[in-house]
KOLTI-222317 format. One record per residue (C-alpha): residue in one letter; chain; x, y negated, z negated. Coordinates in steps of 0.25 Angstrom, whole numbers, always signed. Last residue first. Layout:
# residues N
<rec vexti="A" lummi="A" east="X" north="Y" up="Z"/>
...
This chain:
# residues 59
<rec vexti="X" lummi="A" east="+88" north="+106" up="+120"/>
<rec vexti="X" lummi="A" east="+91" north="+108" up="+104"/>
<rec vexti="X" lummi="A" east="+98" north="+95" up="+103"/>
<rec vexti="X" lummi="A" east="+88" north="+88" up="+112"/>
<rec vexti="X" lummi="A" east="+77" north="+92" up="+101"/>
<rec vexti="X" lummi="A" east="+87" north="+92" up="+90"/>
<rec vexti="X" lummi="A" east="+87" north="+75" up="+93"/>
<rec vexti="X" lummi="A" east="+71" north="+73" up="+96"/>
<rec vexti="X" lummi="A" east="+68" north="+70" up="+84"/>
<rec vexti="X" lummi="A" east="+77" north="+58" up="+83"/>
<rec vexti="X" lummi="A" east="+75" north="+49" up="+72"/>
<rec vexti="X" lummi="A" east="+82" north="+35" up="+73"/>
<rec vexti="X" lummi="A" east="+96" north="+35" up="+64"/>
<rec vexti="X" lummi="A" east="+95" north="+31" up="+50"/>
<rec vexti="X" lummi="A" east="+100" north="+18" up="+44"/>
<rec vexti="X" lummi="A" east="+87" north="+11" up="+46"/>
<rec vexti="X" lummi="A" east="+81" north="+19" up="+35"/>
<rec vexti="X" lummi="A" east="+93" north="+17" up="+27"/>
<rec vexti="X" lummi="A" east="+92" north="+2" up="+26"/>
<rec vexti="X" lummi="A" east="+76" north="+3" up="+21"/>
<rec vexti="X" lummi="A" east="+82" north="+6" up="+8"/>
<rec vexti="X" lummi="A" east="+91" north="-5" up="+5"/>
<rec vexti="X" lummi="A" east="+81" north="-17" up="+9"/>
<rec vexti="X" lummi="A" east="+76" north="-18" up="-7"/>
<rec vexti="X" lummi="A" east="+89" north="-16" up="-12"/>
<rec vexti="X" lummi="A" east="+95" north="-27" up="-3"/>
<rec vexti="X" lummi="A" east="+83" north="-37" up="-7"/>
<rec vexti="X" lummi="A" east="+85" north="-32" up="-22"/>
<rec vexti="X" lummi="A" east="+100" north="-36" up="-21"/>
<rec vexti="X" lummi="A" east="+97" north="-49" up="-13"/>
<rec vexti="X" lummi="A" east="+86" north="-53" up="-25"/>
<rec vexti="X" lummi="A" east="+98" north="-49" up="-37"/>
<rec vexti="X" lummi="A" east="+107" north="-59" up="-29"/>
<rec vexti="X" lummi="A" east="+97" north="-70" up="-28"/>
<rec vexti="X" lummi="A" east="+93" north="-69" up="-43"/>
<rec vexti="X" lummi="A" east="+82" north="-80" up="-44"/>
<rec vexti="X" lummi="A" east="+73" north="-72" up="-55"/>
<rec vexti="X" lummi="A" east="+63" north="-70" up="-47"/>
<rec vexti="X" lummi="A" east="+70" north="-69" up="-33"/>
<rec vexti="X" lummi="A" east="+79" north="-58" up="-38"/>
<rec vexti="X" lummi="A" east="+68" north="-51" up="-46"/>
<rec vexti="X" lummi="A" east="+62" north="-50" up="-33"/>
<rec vexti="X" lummi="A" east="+73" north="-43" up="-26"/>
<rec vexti="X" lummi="A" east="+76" north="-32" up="-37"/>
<rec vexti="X" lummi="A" east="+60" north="-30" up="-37"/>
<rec vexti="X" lummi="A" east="+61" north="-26" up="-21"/>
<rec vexti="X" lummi="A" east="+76" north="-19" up="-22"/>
<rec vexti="X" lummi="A" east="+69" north="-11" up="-34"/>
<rec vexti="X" lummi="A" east="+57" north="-8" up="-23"/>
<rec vexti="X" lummi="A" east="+67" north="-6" up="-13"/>
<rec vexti="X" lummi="A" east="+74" north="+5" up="-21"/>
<rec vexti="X" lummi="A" east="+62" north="+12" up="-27"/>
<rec vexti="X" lummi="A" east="+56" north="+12" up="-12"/>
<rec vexti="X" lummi="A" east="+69" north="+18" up="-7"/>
<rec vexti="X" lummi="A" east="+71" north="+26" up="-19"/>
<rec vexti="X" lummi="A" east="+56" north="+31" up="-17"/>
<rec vexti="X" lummi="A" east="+57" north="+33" up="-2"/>
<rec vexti="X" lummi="A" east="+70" north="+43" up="-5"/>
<rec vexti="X" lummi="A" east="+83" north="+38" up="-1"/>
């Protein structure tokens, strides 16, 4: 994802959370808390860089 869908998606997760514990809709605030945390999950996902991999593939 782009950094504007990321930010678009945790800013909606964000408002979607809030509204939640407004209004007392404890369902709606764990969805928006999900939504919020989604898009820092793929950044963990990927593998540590390595610049030094083609190097010692070249070599």
């Amino acid at each position: 994802m782009s950094k504007a869908k990321d930010l678009r998606q945790r800013l909606v997760g964000k408002a979607k959370q809030a509204v939640g514990e407004i209004i007392g809709d404890q369902a709606l605030h764990d969805n928006g808390k999900a939504e919020a945390d989604r898009p820092n999950n793929h950044y963990e996902e990927r593998p540590p860089l390595n610049p030094l991999k083609k190097l010692r593939q070249l070599t």
